[in-house]
VOPAGU-2260 file (C-alpha; in pm, 1 decimal, decimal comma):
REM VOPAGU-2260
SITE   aa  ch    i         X         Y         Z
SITE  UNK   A    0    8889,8    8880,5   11314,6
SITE  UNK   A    1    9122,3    8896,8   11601,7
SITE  UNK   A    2    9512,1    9024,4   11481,0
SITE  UNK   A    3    9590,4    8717,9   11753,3
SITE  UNK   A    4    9421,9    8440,0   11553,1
SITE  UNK   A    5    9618,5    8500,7   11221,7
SITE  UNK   A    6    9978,1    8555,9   11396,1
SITE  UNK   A    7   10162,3    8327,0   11430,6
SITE  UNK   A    8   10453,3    8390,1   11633,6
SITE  UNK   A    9   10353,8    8295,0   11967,1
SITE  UNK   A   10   10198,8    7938,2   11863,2
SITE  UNK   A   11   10326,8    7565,5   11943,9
SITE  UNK   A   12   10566,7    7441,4   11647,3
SITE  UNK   A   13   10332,1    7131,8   11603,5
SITE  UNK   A   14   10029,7    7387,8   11537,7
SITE  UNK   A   15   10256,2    7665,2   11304,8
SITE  UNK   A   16   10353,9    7345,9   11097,1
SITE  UNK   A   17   10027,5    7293,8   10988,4
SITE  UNK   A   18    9914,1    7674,6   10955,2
SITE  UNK   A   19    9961,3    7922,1   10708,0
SITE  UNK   A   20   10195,6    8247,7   10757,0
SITE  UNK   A   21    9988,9    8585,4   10871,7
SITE  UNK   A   22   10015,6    8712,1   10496,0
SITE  UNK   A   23    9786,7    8406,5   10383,8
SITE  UNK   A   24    9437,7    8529,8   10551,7
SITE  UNK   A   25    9511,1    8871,0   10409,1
SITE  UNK   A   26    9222,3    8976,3   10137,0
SITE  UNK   A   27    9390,6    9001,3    9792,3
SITE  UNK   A   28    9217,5    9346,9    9730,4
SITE  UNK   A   29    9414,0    9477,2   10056,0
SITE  UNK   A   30    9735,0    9303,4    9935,8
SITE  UNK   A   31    9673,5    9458,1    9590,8
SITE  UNK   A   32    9650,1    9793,5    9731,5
SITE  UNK   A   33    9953,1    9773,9    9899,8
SITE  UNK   A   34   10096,2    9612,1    9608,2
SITE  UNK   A   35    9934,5    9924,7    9387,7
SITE  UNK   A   36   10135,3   10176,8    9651,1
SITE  UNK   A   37   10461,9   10006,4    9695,2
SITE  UNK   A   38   10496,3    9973,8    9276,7
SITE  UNK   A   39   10415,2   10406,5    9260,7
SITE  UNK   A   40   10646,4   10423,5    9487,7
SITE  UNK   A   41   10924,6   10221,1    9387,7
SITE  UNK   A   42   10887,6   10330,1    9007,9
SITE  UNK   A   43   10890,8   10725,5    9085,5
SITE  UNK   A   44   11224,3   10852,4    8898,7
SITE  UNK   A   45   11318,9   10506,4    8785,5
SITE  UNK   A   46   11460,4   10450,4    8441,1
SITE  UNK   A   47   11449,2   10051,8    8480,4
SITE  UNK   A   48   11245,0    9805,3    8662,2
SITE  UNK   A   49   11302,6    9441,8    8738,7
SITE  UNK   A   50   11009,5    9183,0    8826,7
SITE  UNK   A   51   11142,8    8922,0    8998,5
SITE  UNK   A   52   11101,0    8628,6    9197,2
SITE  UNK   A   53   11219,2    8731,6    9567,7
SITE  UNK   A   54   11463,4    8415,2    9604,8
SITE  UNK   A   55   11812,6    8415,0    9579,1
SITE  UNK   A   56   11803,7    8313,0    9241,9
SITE  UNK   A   57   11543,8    8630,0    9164,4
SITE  UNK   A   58   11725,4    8847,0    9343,8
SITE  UNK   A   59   12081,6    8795,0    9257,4
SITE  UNK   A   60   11897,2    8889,1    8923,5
SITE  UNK   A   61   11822,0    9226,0    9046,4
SITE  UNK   A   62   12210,2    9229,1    9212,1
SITE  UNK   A   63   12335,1    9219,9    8821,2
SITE  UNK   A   64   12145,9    9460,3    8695,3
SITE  UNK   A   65   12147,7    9677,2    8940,1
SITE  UNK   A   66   12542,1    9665,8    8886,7
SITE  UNK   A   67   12522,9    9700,3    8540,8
SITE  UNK   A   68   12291,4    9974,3    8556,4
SITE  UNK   A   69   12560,2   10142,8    8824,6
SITE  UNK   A   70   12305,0   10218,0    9092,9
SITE  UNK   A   71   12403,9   10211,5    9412,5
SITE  UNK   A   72   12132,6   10201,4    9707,8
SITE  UNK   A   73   12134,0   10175,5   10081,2
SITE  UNK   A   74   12299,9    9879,4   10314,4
SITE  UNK   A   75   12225,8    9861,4   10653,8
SITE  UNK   A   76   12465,6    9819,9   10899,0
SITE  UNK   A   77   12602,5    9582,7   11141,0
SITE  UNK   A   78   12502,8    9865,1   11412,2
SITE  UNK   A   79   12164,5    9891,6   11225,1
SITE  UNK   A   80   12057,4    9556,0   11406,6
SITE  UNK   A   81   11854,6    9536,5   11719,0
SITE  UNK   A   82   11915,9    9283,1   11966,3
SITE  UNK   A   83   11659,2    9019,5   11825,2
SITE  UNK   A   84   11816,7    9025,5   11488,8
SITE  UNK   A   85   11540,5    9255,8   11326,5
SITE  UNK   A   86   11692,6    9508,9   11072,9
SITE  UNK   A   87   11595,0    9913,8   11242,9
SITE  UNK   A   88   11685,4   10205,3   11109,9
SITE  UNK   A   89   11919,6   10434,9   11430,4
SITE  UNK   A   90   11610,7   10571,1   11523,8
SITE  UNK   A   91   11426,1   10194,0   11591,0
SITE  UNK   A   92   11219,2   10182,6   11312,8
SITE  UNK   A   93   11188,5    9929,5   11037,4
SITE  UNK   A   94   11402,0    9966,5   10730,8
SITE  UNK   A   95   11183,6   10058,1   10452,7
SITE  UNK   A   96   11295,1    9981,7   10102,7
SITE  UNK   A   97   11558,3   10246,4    9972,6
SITE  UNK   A   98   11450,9   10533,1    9778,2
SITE  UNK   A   99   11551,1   10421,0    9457,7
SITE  UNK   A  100   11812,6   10694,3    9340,0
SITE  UNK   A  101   11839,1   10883,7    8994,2
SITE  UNK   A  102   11772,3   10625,9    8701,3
SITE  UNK   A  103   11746,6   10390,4    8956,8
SITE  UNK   A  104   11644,0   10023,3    8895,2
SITE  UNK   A  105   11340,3    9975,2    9131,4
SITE  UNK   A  106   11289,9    9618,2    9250,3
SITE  UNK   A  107   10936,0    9424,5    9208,6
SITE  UNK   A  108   10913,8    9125,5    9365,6
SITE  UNK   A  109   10637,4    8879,6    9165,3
SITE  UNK   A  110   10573,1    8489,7    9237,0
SITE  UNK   A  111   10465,0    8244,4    8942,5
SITE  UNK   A  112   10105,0    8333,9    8957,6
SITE  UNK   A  113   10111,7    8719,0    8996,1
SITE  UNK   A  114   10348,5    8813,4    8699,9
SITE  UNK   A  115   10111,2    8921,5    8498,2
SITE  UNK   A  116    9994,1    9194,0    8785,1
SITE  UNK   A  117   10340,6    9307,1    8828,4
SITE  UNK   A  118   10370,2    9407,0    8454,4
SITE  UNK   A  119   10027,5    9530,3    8465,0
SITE  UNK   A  120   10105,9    9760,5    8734,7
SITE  UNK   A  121   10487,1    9843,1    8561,6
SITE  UNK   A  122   10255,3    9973,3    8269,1
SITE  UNK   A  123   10059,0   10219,6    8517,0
SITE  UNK   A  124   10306,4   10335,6    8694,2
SITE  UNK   A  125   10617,9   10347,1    8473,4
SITE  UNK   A  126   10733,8   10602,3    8292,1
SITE  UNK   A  127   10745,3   10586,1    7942,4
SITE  UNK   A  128   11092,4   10488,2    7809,2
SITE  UNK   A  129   11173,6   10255,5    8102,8
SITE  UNK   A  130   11368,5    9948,5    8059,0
SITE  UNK   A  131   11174,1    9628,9    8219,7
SITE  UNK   A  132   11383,1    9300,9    8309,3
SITE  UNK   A  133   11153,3    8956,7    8397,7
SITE  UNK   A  134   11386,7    8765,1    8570,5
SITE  UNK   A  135   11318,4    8382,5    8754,6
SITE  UNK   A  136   10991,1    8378,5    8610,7
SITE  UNK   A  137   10782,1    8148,8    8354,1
SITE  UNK   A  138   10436,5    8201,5    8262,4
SITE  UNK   A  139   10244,3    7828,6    8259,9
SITE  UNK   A  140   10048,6    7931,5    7928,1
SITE  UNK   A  141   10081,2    8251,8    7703,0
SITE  UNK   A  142    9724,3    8407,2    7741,0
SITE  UNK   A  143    9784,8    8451,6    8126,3
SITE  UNK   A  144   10079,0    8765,5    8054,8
SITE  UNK   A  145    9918,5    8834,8    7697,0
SITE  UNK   A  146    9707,0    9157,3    7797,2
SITE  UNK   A  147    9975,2    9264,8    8068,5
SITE  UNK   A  148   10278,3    9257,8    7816,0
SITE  UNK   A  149   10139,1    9454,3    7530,1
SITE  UNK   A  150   10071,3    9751,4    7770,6
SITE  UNK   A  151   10438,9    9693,9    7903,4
SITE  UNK   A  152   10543,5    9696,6    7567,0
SITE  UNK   A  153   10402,7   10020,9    7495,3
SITE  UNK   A  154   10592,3   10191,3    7740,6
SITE  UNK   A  155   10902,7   10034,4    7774,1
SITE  UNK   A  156   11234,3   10135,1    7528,5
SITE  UNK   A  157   11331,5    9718,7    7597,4
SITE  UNK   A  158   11152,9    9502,5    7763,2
SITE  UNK   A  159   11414,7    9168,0    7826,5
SITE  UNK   A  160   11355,7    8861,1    7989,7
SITE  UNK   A  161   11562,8    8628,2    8150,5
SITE  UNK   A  162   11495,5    8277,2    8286,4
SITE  UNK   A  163   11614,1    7892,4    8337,7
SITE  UNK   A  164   11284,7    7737,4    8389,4
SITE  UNK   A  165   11068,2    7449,3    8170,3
SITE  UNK   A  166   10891,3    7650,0    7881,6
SITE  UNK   A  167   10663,8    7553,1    7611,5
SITE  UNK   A  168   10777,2    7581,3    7285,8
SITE  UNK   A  169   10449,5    7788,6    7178,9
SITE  UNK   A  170   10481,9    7998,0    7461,3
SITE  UNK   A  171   10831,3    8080,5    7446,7
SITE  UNK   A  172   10764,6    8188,5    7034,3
SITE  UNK   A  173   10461,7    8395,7    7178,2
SITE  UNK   A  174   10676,2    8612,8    7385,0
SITE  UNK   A  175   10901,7    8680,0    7172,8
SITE  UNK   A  176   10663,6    8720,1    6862,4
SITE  UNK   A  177   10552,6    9023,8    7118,0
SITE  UNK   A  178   10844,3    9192,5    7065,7
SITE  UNK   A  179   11021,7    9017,7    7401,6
SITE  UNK   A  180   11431,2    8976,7    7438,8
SITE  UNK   A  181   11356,9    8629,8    7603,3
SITE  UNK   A  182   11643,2    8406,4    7667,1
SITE  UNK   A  183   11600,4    8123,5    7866,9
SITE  UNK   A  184   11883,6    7899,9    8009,3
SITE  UNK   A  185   11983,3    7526,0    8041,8
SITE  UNK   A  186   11746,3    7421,7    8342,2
SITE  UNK   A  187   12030,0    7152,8    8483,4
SITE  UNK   A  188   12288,1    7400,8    8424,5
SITE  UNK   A  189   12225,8    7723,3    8483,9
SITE  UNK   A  190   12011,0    7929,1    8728,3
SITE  UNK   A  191   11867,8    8295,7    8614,1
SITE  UNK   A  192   12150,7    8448,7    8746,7
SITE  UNK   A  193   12384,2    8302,9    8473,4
SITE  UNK   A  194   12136,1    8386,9    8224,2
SITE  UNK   A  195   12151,2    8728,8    8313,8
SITE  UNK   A  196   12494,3    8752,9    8315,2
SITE  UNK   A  197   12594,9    8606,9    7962,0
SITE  UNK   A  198   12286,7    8813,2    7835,2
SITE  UNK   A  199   12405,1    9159,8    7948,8
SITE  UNK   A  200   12649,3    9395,4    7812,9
SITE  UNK   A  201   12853,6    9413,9    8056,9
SITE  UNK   A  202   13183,0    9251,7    8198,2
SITE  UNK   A  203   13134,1    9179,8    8576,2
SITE  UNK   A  204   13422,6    9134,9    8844,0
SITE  UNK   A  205   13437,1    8824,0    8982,7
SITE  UNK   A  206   13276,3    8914,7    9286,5
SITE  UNK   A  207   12943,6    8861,6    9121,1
SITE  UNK   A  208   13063,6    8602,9    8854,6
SITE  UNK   A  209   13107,3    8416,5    9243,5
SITE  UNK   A  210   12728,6    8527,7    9347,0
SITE  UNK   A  211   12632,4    8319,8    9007,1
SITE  UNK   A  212   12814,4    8046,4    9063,1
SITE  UNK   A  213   12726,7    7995,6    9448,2
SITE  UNK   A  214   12322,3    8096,2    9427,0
SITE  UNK   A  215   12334,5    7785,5    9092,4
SITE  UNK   A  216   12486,7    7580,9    9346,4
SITE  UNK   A  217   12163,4    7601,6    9546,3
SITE  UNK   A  218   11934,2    7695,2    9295,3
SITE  UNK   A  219   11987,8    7328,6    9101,8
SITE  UNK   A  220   12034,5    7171,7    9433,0
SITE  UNK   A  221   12393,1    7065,9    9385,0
SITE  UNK   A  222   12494,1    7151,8    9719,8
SITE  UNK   A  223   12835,5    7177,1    9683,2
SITE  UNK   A  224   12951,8    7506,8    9837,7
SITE  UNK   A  225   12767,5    7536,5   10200,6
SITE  UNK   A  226   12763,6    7904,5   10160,7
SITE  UNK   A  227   12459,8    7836,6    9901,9
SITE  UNK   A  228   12225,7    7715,4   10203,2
SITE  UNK   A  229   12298,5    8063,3   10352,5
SITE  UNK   A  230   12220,6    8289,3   10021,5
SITE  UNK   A  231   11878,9    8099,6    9996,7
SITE  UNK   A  232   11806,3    8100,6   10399,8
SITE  UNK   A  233   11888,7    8480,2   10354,3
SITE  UNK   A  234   11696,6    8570,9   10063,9
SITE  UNK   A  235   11424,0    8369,5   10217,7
SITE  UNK   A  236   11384,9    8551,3   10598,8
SITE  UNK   A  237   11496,7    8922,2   10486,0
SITE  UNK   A  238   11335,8    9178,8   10296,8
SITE  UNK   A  239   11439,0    9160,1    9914,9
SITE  UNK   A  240   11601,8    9492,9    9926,9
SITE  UNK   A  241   11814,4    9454,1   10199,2
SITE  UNK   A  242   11954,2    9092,3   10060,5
SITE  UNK   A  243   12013,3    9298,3    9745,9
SITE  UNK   A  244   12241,7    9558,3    9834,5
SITE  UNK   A  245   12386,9    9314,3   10119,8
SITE  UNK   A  246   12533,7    9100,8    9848,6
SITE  UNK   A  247   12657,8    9363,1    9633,9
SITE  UNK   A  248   12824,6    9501,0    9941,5
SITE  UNK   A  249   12926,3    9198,9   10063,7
SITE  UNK   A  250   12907,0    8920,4    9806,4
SITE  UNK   A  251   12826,6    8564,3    9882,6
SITE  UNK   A  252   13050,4    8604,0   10264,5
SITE  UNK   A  253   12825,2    8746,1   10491,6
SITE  UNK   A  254   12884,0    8951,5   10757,9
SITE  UNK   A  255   12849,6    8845,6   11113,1
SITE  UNK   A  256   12535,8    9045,9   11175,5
SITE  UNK   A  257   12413,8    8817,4   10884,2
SITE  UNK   A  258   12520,7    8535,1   10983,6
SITE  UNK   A  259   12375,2    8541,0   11337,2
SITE  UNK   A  260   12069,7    8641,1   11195,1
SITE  UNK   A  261   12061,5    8332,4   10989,9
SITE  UNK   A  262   12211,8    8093,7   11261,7
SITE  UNK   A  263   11896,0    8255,5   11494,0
SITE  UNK   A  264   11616,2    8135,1   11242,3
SITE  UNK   A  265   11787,8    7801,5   11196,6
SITE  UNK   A  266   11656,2    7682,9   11501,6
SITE  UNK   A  267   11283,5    7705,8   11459,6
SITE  UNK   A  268   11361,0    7595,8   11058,3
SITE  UNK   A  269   11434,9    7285,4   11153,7
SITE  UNK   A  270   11238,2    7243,6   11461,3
SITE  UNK   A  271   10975,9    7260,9   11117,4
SITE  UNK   A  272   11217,2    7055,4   10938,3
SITE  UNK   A  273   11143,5    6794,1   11155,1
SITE  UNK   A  274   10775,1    6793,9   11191,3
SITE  UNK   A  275   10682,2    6761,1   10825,2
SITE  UNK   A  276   10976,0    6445,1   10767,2
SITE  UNK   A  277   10818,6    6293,2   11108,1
SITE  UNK   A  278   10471,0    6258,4   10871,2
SITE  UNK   A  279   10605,0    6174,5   10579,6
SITE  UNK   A  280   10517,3    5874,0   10385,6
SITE  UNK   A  281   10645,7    5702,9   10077,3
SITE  UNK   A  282   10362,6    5543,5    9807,8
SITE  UNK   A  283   10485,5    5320,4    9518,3
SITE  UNK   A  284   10322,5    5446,9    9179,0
SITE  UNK   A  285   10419,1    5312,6    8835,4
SITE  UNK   A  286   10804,9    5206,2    8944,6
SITE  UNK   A  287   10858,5    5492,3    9149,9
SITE  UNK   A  288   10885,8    5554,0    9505,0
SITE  UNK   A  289   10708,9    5882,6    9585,3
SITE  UNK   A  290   10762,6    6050,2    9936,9
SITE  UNK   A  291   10447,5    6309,0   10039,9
SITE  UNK   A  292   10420,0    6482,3   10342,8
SITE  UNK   A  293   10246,0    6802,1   10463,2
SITE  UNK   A  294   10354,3    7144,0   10620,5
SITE  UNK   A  295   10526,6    7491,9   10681,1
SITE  UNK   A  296   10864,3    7416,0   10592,8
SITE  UNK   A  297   11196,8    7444,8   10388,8
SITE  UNK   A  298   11057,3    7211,2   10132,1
SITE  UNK   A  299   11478,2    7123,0    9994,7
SITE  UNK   A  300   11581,8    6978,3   10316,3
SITE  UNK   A  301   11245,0    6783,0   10390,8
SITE  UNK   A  302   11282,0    6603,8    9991,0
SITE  UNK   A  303   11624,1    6580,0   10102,2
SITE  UNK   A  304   11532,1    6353,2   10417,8
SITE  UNK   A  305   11256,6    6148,0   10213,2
SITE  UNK   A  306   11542,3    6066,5    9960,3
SITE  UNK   A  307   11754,6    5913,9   10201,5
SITE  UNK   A  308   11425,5    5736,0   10336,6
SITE  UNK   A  309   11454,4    5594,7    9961,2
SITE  UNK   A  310   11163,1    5847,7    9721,8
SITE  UNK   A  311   11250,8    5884,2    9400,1
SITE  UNK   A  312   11069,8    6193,9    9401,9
SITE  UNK   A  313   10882,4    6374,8    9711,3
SITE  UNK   A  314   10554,8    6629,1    9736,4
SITE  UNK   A  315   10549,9    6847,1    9987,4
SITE  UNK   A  316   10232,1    7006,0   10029,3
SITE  UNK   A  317   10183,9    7358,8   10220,7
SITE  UNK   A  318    9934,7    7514,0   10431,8
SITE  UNK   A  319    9854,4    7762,7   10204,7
SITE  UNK   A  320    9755,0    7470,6    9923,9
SITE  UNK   A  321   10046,4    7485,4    9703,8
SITE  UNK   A  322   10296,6    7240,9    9702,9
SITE  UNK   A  323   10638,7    7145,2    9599,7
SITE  UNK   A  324   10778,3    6865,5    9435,5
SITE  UNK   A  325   11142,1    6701,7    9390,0
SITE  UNK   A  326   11305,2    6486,2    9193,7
SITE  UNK   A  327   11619,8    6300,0    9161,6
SITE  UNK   A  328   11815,2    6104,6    8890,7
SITE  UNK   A  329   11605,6    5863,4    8926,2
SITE  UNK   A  330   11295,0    6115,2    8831,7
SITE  UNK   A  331   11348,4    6393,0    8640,3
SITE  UNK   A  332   10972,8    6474,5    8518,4
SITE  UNK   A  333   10843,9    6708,8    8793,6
SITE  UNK   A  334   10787,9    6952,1    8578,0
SITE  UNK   A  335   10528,3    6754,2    8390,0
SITE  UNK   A  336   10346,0    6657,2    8706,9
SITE  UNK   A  337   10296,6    7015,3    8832,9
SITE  UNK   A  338   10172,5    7093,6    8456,5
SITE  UNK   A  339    9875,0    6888,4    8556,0
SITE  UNK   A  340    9806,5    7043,0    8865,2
SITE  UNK   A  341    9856,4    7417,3    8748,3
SITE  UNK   A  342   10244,5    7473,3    8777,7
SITE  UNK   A  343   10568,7    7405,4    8646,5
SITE  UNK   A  344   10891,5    7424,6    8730,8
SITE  UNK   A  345   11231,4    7212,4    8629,2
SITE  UNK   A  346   11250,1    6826,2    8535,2
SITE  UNK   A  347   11411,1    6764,3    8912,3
SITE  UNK   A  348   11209,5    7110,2    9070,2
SITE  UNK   A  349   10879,5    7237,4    9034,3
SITE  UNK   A  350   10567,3    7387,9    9138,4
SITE  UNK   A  351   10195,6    7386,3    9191,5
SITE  UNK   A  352    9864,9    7487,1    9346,2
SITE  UNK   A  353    9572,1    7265,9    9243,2
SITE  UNK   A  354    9240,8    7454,8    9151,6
SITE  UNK   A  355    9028,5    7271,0    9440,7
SITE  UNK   A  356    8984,6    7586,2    9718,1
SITE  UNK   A  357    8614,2    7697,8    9657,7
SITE  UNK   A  358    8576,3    7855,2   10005,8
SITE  UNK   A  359    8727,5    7930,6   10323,6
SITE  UNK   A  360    8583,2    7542,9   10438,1
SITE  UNK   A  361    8793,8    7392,4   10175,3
SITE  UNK   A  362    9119,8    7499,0   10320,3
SITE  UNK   A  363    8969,5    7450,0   10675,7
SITE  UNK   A  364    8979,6    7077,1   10564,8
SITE  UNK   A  365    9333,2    7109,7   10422,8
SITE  UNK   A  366    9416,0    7238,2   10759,5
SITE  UNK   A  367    9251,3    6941,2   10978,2
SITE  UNK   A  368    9329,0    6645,6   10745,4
SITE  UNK   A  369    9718,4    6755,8   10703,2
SITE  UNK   A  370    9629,8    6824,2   10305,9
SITE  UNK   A  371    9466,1    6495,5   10215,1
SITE  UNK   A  372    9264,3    6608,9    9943,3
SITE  UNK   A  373    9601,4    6807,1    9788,0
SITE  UNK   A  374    9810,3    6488,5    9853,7
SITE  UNK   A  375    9535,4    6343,9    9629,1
SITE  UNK   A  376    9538,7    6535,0    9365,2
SITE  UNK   A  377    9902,6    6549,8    9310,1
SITE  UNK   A  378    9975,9    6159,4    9323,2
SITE  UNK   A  379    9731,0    6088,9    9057,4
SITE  UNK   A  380    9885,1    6351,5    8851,4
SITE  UNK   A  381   10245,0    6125,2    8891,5
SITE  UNK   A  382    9954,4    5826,9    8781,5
SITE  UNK   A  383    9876,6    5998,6    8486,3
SITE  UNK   A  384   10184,7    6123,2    8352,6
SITE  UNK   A  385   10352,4    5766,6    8393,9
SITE  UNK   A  386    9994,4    5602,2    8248,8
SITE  UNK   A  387   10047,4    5825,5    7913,9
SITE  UNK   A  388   10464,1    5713,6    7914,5
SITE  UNK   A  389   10331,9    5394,5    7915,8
SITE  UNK   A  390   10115,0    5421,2    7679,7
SITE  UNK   A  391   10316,8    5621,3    7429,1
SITE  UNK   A  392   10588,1    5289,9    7471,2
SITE  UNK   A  393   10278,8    5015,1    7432,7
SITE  UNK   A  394   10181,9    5231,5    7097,7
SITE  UNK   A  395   10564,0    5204,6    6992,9
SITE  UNK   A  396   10518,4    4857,7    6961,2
SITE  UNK   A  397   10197,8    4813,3    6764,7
């Protein structure tokens, strides 16, 4: 295949908006090869490790304990930044990850559905004695990270993990049955950076007791302090490294480079922005007003809009076949709809990627029909989940 078919940066918004990123028509064995390499790499001479999700939640995470831990790694520079706002090293090359120093605490960035492989690959690689931090992650069912944490357990001296999302009661007891530190926070008060914070032995300055506070601001979407929009826009466009050591250097007020950066990528986000609220559409089911729309896009801002179009809750289905879904006070039971469409999440915040992509013709059809058969899927898991409320209250009565 043609390198020019799968990138993206030269097409028409309208036609990115309804295409995945580059990374999506890479094979998985390539990405888990790379994935194999980078891990090696990253866990040569480190005494702790820290899988992660690579949002500012996740990585503010990897901010504490990195602190705690006292390592210190590289931060570019404001003179380190070319004139299209890409991060180069003096000599014009890309900044690779820093070399993690002595008992360094290497980074591993891991979304919902690859945990498992991260701590798979932390057993490989690590060496024995290493300390292993989860952090912004929740398995959906126990069996999936089973195999995966009993050979991290083998190596690791602790193995602690820290989270705020939805989790069951039988998986929860699993983990920590294993021999797990789990401690897992208030979902509609605290993000994963609190957790880590009150869970560590250490007293930090108020520099990052601020990162906390601002990256929960965004995190549970209370939108309070604008500087929260920039953390997660950040965390989002950057490499995970770099926003790591930027906000240790810098805390939550970024630097100018930063913020021009951000300010820069702003105007093609909501160029996006705009595209998926322009097809949005809101469906009454069981009470609620649902808002579902398709595309590439900050999936906050776009429930955002379909709130103030009147949803209760909103779907916002991807190109890559995952969606997202919001809530509000009015719905607070997201977390239950993903679990029907494999994912989870929070009661206002959650997840998902139905099992319905058999081939390469399936997602062709997600592509053409704006994600009908996703849309689908995920609005008769809201049926269902308000069908058994309502029967649970009917059987209250007989």
């Amino acid at each position: 295949m043609y390198d020019e078919l799968i990138r993206s940066d030269d097409l028409s918004l309208s036609r990115k908006s309804v295409l995945p990123g580059t990374g999506f028509f890479l094979p998985d064995t390539l990405e888990d090869d790379l994935a194999d390499q980078r891990t090696e790499a990253a866990l040569e001479g480190a005494e702790t490790a820290v899988i992660a999700d690579p949002d500012a939640d996740g990585l503010a995470c990897v901010a504490l304990i990195r602190e705690a831990y006292d390592d210190i790694q590289n931060v570019p520079e404001s003179d380190e930044i070319d004139d299209d706002g890409d991060t180069t090293d003096p000599a014009g090359a890309p900044l690779e990850e820093p070399e993690p120093t002595p008992n360094g605490v290497a980074l591993l960035p891991a979304s919902p559905h690859d945990v498992e492989d991260a701590l798979a690959r932390v057993a490989e690689y690590g060496d024995d004695g290493i300390d292993i931090f989860v952090c912004d992650l929740a398995p959906d069912r126990y069996e999936y990270v089973a195999e995966e944490l009993t050979a991290a357990l083998e190596i690791a001296d602790r193995l602690a993990w820290y989270d705020h999302h939805q989790w069951g009661d039988d998986v929860a007891r699993a983990v920590r049955d294993a021999g797990v530190d789990l401690v897992i926070g208030d979902s509609d008060e605290e993000c994963s950076a609190d957790v880590v914070a009150r869970s560590l032995e250490y007293e930090f300055g108020p520099m990052y007791e601020e990162l906390a506070a601002v990256t929960r601001d965004h995190d549970l979407w209370l939108r309070e302090d604008p500087r929260s929009d920039d953390l997660a826009d950040y965390a989002y466009w950057t490499d995970p490294a770099e926003y790591v050591e930027v906000v240790r250097e810098y805390g939550v007020d970024l630097p100018a480079w930063v913020e021009e950066y951000i300010a820069e990528r702003r105007v093609e986000k909501e160029a996006l922005i705009d595209q998926a609220v322009g097809r949005a559409e809101l469906r009454e089911i069981g009470g609620y007003t649902v808002g579902i729309t398709y595309g590439r896009c900050s999936q906050n801002e776009v429930a955002e809009a379909m709130r103030e179009q009147g949803a209760d809750a909103s779907i916002i289905v991807k190109p890559a076949g995952s969606a997202s879904i919001r809530g509000t006070d009015e719905f607070e039971r997201c977390h239950e709809v993903a679990g029907k469409v494999n994912g989870g999440g929070h009661p206002k915040a959650a997840g998902c990627k139905p099992d319905i992509y058999d081939d390469m013709l399936d997602y062709a059809n997600h592509w053409t029909t704006r994600g009908a058969v996703t849309k689908r899927v995920i609005l008769d898991a809201f049926r269902d989940v308000l069908a058994e409320d309502a029967n649970s209250t009917d059987e209250g009565y007989c």
